[in-house]
C-alpha positions, 0 to 999 in steps of 0.5 A: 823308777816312776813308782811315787811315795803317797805325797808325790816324793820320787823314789830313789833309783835302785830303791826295792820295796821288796827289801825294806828293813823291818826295823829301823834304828835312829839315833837323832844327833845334831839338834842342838848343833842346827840351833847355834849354827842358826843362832837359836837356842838349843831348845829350839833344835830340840823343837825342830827335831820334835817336827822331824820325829814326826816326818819319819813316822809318816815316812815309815807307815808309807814304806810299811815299815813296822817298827822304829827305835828312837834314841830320845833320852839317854841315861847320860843324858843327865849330865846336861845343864838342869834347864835343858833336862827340864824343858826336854821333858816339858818337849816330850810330854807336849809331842805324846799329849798332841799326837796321841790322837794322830797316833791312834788313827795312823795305828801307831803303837808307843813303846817305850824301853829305859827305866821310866823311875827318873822320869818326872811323874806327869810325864811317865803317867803321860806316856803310860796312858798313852802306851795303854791307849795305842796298845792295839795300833798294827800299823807302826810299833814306835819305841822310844828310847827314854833315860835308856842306856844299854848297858842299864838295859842288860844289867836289868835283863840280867838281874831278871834272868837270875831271878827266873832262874831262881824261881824256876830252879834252871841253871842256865840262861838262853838267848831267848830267855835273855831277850825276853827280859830285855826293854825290847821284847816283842820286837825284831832285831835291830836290821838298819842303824842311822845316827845323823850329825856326822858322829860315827859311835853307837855311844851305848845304844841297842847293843844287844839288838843291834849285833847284826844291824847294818850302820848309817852314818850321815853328816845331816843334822837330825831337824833336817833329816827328810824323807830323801835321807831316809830313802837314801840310808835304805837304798845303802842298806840294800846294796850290803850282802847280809851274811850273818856270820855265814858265806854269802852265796855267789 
């Protein structure tokens, strides 16, 4: 195929632009990993990764893909040593304070799913403002997974539904009604997960969304996923038949 990406990188053979997923799942694994085995400290990693955060979203507004979900921070993630939680956030609230302005021109709009409330309050006022700010971007819909574990996620979900019931006086839960409650409302299930750094689990990840996802795994470490592993995770992800549950047709 001779069709090229806007920055001159070679489609992949096979690759069908008439077939892209619509929303694209990462779990980015393996930062911390990239900064030993280069004898850098972890924070380091987390930095490279930040740069490759940004290589996919120019990726994804090239293929026209409308929606990413990124496993930034998980509520397990708590468990990590203090002086690696606090310059996580000191991270993130740079990476959203630098590219708001990148965002709002490329049309990228930032959501965010998990429970804000643990966040430290200069970066959640941050990340609200710029979630205001982006509100009206069409191009790309960027959710970032933030203290989100999906488990959390369902319980919140499901605490919402039982008070609706109660208000509204109906006995009985939709899946419509509970995906209406979930961080993730508004945005399409979960059609391609990748996770990097070699680890085969979706470790409590868009459970919910992900029922029909097609897995990824790539021994890649996050801060040196390109736009070639991408392209190569969705050239896999066409060649499955999706049956849904259903027979494929032969």
């Amino acid at each position: 195929m001779t069709s090229k990406l806007k920055n001159k990188t070679a489609l992949p053979a096979g690759l069908n632009l008439k077939q892209i997923p619509a929303h694209i799942a990462v779990i980015l694994d393996g930062n911390g990993r990239w900064a030993k085995s280069k004898g850098l400290k972890r924070l380091d990693g987390h930095r490279k990764g930040a740069e490759a955060v940004d290589n996919l979203l120019d990726t994804l507004l090239e293929l026209k893909i409308k929606f990413v979900s990124l496993y930034v921070f998980s509520t397990e993630n708590w468990k990590r040593p203090r002086t690696e939680i606090t310059g996580l956030f000191k991270l993130l609230d740079e990476f959203i304070t630098k590219r708001e302005e990148r965002m709002l021109q490329k049309g990228i709009k930032l959501h965010i799913s998990g429970d804000l409330s643990r966040i430290p309050a200069k970066v959640r006022i941050k990340i609200e403002n710029v979630q205001n700010s982006t509100a009206k971007g069409k191009n790309l819909t960027a959710n970032f997974c933030l203290n989100y574990g999906s488990k959390d996620e369902i319980l919140r979900a499901a605490m919402l539904c039982y008070q609706q019931m109660q208000l509204k006086k109906i006995s009985r839960i939709s899946e419509k009604m509970f995906s209406q409650n979930l961080d993730t409302a508004g945005l399409p299930d979960i059609d391609l997960l990748i996770r990097t750094a070699g680890e085969k689990r979706l470790s409590n990840f868009l459970l919910w969304q992900s029922a029909y996802a097609e897995l990824y795994f790539t021994d890649t470490l996050w801060p040196d996923f390109s736009k070639k592993d991408l392209l190569a995770a969705i050239v896999d992800y066409q060649s499955r038949i999706r049956k849904f549950g259903a027979i494929a047709d032969n």
